[in-house]
C-alpha positions, 0 to 999 in steps of 0.5 A, a space after each residue: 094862355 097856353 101859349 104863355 105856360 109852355 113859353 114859360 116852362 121852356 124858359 124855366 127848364 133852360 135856366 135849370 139847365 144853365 145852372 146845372 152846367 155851371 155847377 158843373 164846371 165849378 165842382 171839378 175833383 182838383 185836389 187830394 185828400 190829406 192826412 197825417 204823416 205818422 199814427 201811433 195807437 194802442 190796442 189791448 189784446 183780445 180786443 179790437 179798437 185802436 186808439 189813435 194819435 192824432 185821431 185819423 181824420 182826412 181833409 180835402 179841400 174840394 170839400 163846400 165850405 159847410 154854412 156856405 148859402 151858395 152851396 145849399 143845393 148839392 148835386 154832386 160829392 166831390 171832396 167827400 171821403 169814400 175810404 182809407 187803403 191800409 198797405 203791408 204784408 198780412 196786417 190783422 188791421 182794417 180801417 173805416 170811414 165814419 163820416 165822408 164829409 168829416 173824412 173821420 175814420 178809425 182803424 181797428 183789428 180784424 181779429 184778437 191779437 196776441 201780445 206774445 206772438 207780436 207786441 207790436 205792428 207797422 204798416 202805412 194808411 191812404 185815402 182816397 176821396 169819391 171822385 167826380 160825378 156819381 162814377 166816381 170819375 177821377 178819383 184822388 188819394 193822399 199820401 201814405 201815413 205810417 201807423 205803429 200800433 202797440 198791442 197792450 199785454 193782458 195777465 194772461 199766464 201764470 208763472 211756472 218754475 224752471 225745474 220740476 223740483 230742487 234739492 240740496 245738502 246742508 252740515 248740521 250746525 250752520 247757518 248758511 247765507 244761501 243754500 239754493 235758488 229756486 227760478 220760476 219764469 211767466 210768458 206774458 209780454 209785458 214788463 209788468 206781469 212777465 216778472 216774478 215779483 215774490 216767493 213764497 214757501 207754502 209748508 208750514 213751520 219749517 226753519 227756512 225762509 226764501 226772498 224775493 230773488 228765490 234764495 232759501 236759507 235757513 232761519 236756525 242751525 239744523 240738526 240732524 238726529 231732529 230731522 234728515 230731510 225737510 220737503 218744502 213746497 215752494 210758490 211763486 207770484 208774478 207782479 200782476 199777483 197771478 200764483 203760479 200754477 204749479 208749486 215746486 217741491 224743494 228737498 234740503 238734506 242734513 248732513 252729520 257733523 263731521 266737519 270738513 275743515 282744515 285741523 291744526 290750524 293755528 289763528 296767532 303766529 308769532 314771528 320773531 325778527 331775525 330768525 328767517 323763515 317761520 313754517 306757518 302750518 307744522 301740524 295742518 291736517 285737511 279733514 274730508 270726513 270721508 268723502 271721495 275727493 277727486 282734486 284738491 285746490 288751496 290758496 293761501 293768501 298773506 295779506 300785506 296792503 296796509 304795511 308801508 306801500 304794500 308789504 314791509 320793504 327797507 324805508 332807506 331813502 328812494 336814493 339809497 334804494 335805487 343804489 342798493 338796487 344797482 342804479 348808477 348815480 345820476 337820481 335826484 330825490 323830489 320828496 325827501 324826507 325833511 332835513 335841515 340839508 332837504 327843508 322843501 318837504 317840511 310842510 307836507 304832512 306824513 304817514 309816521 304809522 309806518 315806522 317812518 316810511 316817508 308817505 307824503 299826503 296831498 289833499 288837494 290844497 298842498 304843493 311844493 316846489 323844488 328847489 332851482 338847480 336840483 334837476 337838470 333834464 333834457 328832454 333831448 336826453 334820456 331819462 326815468 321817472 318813478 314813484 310810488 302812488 296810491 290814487 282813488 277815484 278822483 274828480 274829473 280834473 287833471 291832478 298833477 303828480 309832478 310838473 315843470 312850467 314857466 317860472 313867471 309871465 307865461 303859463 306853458 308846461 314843458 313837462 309833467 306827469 299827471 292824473 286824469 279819470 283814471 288814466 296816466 298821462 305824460 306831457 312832453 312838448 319838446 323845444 324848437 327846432 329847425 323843423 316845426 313840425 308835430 311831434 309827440 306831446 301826450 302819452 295816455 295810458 288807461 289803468 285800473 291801478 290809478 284809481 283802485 286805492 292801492 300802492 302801485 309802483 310806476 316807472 317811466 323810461 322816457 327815450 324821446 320819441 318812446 316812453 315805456 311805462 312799468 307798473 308793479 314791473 310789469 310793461 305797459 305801452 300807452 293806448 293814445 299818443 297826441 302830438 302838438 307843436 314844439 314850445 316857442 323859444 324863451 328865456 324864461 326859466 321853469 319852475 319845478 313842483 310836485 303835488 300841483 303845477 305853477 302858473 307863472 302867468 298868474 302866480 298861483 298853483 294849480 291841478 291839485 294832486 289828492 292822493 299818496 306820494 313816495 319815491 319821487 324819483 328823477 333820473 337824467 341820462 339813463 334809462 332804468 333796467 328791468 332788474 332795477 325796476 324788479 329789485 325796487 318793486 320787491 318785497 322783503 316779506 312774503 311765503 315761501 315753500 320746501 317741496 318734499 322730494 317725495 311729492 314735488 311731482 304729485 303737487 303743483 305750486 304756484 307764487 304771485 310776484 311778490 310771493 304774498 299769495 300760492 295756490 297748491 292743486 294735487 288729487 292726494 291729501 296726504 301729499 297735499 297736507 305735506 306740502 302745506 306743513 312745509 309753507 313758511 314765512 319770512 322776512 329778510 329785514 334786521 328790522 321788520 316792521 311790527 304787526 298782524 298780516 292776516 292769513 287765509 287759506 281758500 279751499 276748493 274740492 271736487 268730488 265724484 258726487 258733486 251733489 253731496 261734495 263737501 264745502 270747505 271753510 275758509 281757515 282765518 289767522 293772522 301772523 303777528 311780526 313781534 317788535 324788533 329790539 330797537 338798536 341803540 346807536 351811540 357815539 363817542 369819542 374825544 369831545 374836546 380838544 385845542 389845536 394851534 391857529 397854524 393847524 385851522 389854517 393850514 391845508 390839511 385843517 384840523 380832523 373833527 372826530 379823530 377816535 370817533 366810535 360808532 356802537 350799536 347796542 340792544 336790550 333783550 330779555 333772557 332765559 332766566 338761567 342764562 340771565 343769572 350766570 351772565 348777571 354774576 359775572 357782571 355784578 361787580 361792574 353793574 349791580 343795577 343790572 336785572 337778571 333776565 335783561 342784557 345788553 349785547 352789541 350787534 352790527 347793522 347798516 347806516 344810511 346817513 350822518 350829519 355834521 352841523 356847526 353849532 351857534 353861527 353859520 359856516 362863513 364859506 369865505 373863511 371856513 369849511 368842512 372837507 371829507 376826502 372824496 375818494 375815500 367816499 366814493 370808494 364806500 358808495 357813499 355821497 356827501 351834500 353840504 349846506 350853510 351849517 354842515 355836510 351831510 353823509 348819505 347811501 347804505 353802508 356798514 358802522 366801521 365804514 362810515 366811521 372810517 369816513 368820518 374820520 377824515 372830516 377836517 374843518 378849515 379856517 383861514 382867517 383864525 385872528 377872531 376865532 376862540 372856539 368852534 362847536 359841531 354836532 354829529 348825528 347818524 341814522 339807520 332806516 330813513 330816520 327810524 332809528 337815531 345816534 345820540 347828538 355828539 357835540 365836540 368843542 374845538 379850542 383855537 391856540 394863538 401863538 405869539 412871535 417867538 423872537 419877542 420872548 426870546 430873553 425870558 427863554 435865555 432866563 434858566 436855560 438851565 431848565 429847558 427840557 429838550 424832550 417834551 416838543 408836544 402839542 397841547 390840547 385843551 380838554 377842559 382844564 385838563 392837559 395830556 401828553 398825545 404822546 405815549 411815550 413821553 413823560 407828562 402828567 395825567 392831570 393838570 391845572 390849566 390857569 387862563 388870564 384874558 385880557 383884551 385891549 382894544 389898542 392891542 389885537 388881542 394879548 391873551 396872557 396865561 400862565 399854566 401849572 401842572 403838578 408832576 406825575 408820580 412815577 407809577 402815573 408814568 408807568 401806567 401811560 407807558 403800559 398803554 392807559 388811555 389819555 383824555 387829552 392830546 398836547 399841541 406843544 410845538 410853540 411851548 416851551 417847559 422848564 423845571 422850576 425846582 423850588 415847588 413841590 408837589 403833593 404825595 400819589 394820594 393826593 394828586 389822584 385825589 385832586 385829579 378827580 375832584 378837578 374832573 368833576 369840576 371840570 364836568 359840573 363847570 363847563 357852562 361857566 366861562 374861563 375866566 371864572 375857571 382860571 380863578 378857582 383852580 389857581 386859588 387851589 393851586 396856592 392852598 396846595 402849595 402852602 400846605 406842602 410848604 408847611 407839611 415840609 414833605 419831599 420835594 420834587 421837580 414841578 413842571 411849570 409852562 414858560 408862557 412867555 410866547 402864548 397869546 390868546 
């Protein structure tokens, strides 16, 4: 039995034993722990546990699996985690092992931390398993983790003011916006609670408020005999609600009422066009009430944005404006004013606030095209651009100023000017050429002025490769230059707009421009020069300064460019105030544009106490340019006439307006003594004329004249109008024609384009259907601003007939055939007048007309003419000069005597004279055949009252109509 159990035993210790060694090679330490890669957690100061995301946890897979059966005896502790190892440099964290089969664990502070020394930490973790054995015998760890831990702020401190106290001064009687600012700060590290949150003004009943930023201000105008000084304490809260720990005091003294301000200063000034420079300030006074001043600083600003495109400059047209400025000729004008000669610019709509400144508005929905044929640019050549623009922020889309496409099929843009966020840019994209190479295709200039809402005058001077941009004539060189491959060859034609680009390809606009255009101007061939670009950008209004002698070396000046702003600095107030009675306006218009410029003065002084140095109130006013007297431009001159079809179709033609006159007139009002001895002398006159309103001619500039044909277009196949080109060209003027006229365009005096207006002639080459022909002449000052009375003139075709078919009814009484009177006729009405001074014709006549049309015959036209003798002292009043209303055309007339009529006696004839005038005027809208009816019918009453009075005979000039035809 002994045997047995020992046998037995022995057995048993070998299987443990077996067991033991196979555990042992199955637990071997093979792998190493793993953790996260990244921690982040959060602890509150004063406190030491970190909340962790993710948690930290370790895994190891040499770890048994925890409801394995085959594991429920554990002899050994490979896979547990024994322990986390934090690196860095004097980290104020430790990190511990919660549960070592879990690898659980947390990180927390060693001791407080403080967010204002340090918000935030960094460091990295490891763990590390048990090992092999109970020796720990070959131990494994994982991978380095980084851990950031942010500390959380606590509101630990209170704030506390910058300044241990505040003072300032005030003038009794004013409510200031701000009279000091207190600051106080708070060190805790958060957001939260390091920021002052609110102010607060802890005496009680005191005329002062303070906000949230720590402005003080006061609540009603303090007075000086109530209080001198008021003392306020003044608190603070940061945004945890913590007070500050200590309140500040704040002192306010009040100063009397002597106010420092600038005395004599009047609010309205009244500026009468024409009369040069106004002084603006004659009796100003700056008023310190005694305070030690050191230096003085004043500018005085004119306020002119809102006139025209920025202050009152001459609204002649773009191309005048060019001409004046000294720009040869080669400009064409993209936005002209709308005319019957320049119709593309009809649709756009204008700003007429600006006494007809040409302004045009694009709203993003408008566009124009130009027409073909106006602008001929080679890009190979050099050639400006210039325009005036105001442009606000916009959109993020490219707005077009001006562009030239393909007309049809293809989209490709060859050239444009365009506006996109804010910033100019110039397409250039050249044509092909042997070499294919990148060339410059884009020039970007970034501007403030393309988007600030102001007028701004930009002229570009391209010079292929080099484009130099001026604005307000000051040089800007683009930032950005791109290049791109020249355009392929094409026969295509280009299409030219302004306001947005065409797509040939689609047939539709796009890239709408919104904004304001003036001055769209381009010019081929040459560049424009600094003192053209100078001379456009001027002002006809700004300030202007006499320096006394005496102080021009105690006080400087200074003008912007366009003379609206100067700034004085001088140490002596009476030489300062000196100089500001001498400051003027002025406007070098004839005809300014009316309304209120605003007026400031801004003042800056220094004191020896800058604690108590006065503040000096801006001085507001404004200066109101009165209405001009609107000139009143008329024409006249002989308004009807007839020449012989042999004038209409020979070279020279027929002149249109040979005594025009062109006279500028204005009514103003007078003086009341002046206006009655300038009254009585012109009573007998004019007895409507009013005591203290007369009329006085004045002498101005036109700047266009436009000659029209009334009724059908001009037919260029046989009739023309013709102006003697060098005539023109020596005024500086420019003629345009078109299917109903010509128009007369540049600046220049009233006797000038009367000169040229003269030498108008109309031709007609084909004369056999033509009776009469009719034209209109309008003329115009300032673009339109102020316009002539239309002047129409009505020119009469005289056919004459073959003289050799009437040759025998000529031989008839050759005994009163007068050789003397070869005159032409002119057919004014019906009344008849010698051109000839000297020749003896009567002053009024009575024109019979018979028409008779047949239509196997051309066209006979039968008329018989009658007119009575002039009495002898009618004679005499023509030699002495009178003037005649009607010129003869008598080279194919001949007149005889017929000695059985008589004529009335002087009274008479004068008398009928003038009632054929009124009649002739009442009548003219009837026709000739009516005419001829009536006044012959009066000729037989005439001549049967003469028969029967028996009076005096005399001889009775009588047309042979034997060789007239109509």
């Amino acid at each position: 039995m002994r045997i047995r159990r020992n046998k037995l035993f022995t057995s048993t210790v070998g299987l443990v034993l077996a067991l033991v060694c196979v555990l042992d090679a199955a637990k071997v330490n093979k792998h190493k722990p793993w953790i996260e890669t990244t921690y982040h957690g959060i602890v509150t100061e004063n406190d030491d546990k970190v909340l962790l995301d993710p948690p930290l946890i370790a895994l190891d897979k040499d770890a048994p699996l925890r409801y394995a059966e085959s594991f429920e005896v554990t002899l050994t502790e490979e896979g547990e985690i024994c322990g986390f190892r934090i690196h860095g440099q004097n980290v104020p964290f430790e990190a511990v092992v919660l549960d070592k089969s879990t690898g659980e664990g947390v990180i927390r502070a060693k001791d407080k931390l403080d967010c204002e020394l340090q918000k935030e930490h960094t460091f990295t973790i490891q763990a590390y398993d048990c090992g092999e054995g109970p020796d720990g015998a070959n131990m494994k760890k994982s991978h380095k983790a980084t851990v950031h831990i942010q500390v959380n702020d606590l509101n630990e401190y209170s704030p506390v003011f910058k300044a241990k106290s505040y003072k300032a001064t005030v003038i009794e009687g004013k409510k200031y916006d701000s009279i000091l600012k207190v600051e106080a700060v708070d060190a805790d590290c958060s957001f939260q609670f390091s920021q002052i949150c609110n102010y607060d003004i802890v005496t009680p009943d005191v005329p002062f408020t303070i906000d949230k930023d720590g402005f003080i201000k006061n609540t009603v105008k303090l007075n000086y005999g109530k209080e001198h000084m008021y003392k306020l304490t003044v608190t603070a809260y940061d945004c945890g609600k913590n007070r500050a720990s200590e309140d500040v005091l704040v002192k306010i003294s009040v100063k009397p009422t002597c106010k420092p301000s600038w005395q004599g200063f009047n609010k309205r000034i009244e500026y009468e066009p024409g009369t040069g420079s106004l002084a603006l300030f004659p009796s100003l006074h700056l008023e310190t009430c005694d305070e030690p001043i050191t230096s003085i600083r004043a500018t005085v600003d004119l306020e002119t944005n809102h006139i025209g495109k920025g202050c009152d400059r001459d609204t002649y047209s773009e191309k005048s404006l060019h001409k004046l400025c000294g720009a040869s000729s080669g400009t064409v004008e993209l936005l002209p004013a709308p005319s019957s000669s320049a119709n593309w610019t009809v649709g756009l709509p204008t700003d007429n606030g600006h006494d007809s400144d040409q302004v045009f508005e694009f709203n993003g929905t408008q566009a124009v095209k130009v027409p073909d044929g106006l602008v001929s640019t080679s890009l190979k050549e050099p050639f400006t651009i210039s325009v005036w623009m105001r442009h606000g922020p916009g959109a993020h889309e490219k707005e077009t100023i001006l562009c030239n496409s393909d007309k049809t099929d293809m989209n490709r843009h060859h050239y444009s000017l365009y506006v996109h966020n804010c910033r100019l840019i110039l397409l250039l994209r050249q044509d092909q050429s042997e070499a294919e190479n990148y060339k410059p295709a884009e020039f970007h200039w970034k501007l403030d002025q393309v988007c600030d809402k102001d007028w701004h005058h930009y002229v570009l001077n391209v010079e292929f490769p080099t484009v130099t941009l001026f604005v307000d004539g000051t040089t800007f060189e683009p930032f950005l230059v791109t290049e791109d491959y020249p355009l392929h060859a094409s026969r295509i034609e280009t299409q030219l707009t302004v306001g947005a680009c065409w797509q040939g390809g689609n047939a539709r606009m796009v890239q709408f421009f919104r904004g304001n255009l003036a001055g769209l101007m381009i010019r081929s061939g040459k560049l424009e020069n600094k003192k053209v670009i100078d001379c456009l950008y001027t002002c006809k209004e700004g300030l202007d300064v006499q320096l006394p002698e005496e102080v021009a070396s105690t006080v400087k000046v200074e003008f912007n460019p366009n003379q609206s702003s100067l700034t004085i600095e001088g140490d002596d107030i009476d030489a300062f105030d000196k100089v500001m009675q001498h400051i003027s306006y002025m406007n070098s218009r004839q005809f300014p544009t009316p309304g209120i410029r605003h007026l400031r003065i801004f003042t800056t002084v220094k004191c020896f106490n800058e604690e108590s140095c006065v503040t000096m109130p801006d001085a507001e006013g404004y200066v109101m340019v009165l209405q001009p007297e609107e000139p009143k431009i008329s024409l006249s001159g002989i308004d009807h006439f007839a020449r012989s079809a042999a004038e209409f179709e020979s070279p020279e033609g027929v002149t249109l307006f040979p005594e025009l006159r062109i006279v500028s007139t204005i009514t103003r009002e007078v003086e009341a003594d002046a206006a009655e001895s300038e009254a009585t002398e012109r009573a007998d006159d004019d007895p409507t004329v009013q005591e203290t309103v007369v009329s006085e001619e004045i002498m101005h500039n036109l700047d266009t004249c436009e000659v029209t044909a009334l009724g059908d277009e001009l037919d260029a196949e046989h009739e023309g109008l013709e102006v003697d080109m060098y005539q023109l060209q020596q005024r500086g003027l420019e003629m345009s024609s078109f299917h109903l006229g010509l128009v007369i365009t540049g600046v220049n005096t009233m006797a000038n384009y009367e000169q040229v207006l003269h030498l108008i002639r109309y031709k007609n080459w084909h004369t056999e259907a033509l009776f009469d022909r009719k034209f209109k002449l309008v003329c115009s000052e300032l673009n339109g601003r102020y316009i002539s009375n239309d002047f129409k003139v009505e020119v009469n075709v005289i056919h004459t007939a073959n003289p050799m078919d009437h040759v025998n009814s000529a031989l008839v009484q050759p005994n009163f055939i007068n050789p003397m009177h070869q005159a032409s006729v002119d057919l004014s009405g019906h009344n008849l007048v010698n051109a000839h001074q000297a020749s003896v014709v009567p002053s009024a006549a009575t024109v019979v007309i018979v028409v008779c049309v047949s239509f196997l015959v051309f066209m006979i036209i039968l008329g018989v003419f009658r007119i009575r003798a002039a009495h002898q002292r009618t004679v005499r009043d023509q030699e002495n000069g009178k003037e005649n209303e009607m010129d003869w055309d008598d080279s194919a007339l001949t007149i005889t005597v017929n000695p059985m009529e008589t004529y009335e006696d002087q009274h008479s004839s004068e008398e009928e004279e003038e009632e054929e005038e009124e009649e002739s005027e009442d009548g003219e809208e009837e026709d000739d055949i009516t005419s001829a009816e009536s006044e012959s019918s009066e000729d037989d009453e005439g001549g049967e009252q003469e028969d029967q009075q028996g009076a005096s005979r005399q001889q009775q000039l009588e047309w042979d109509d034997s060789t007239l035809t109509y």
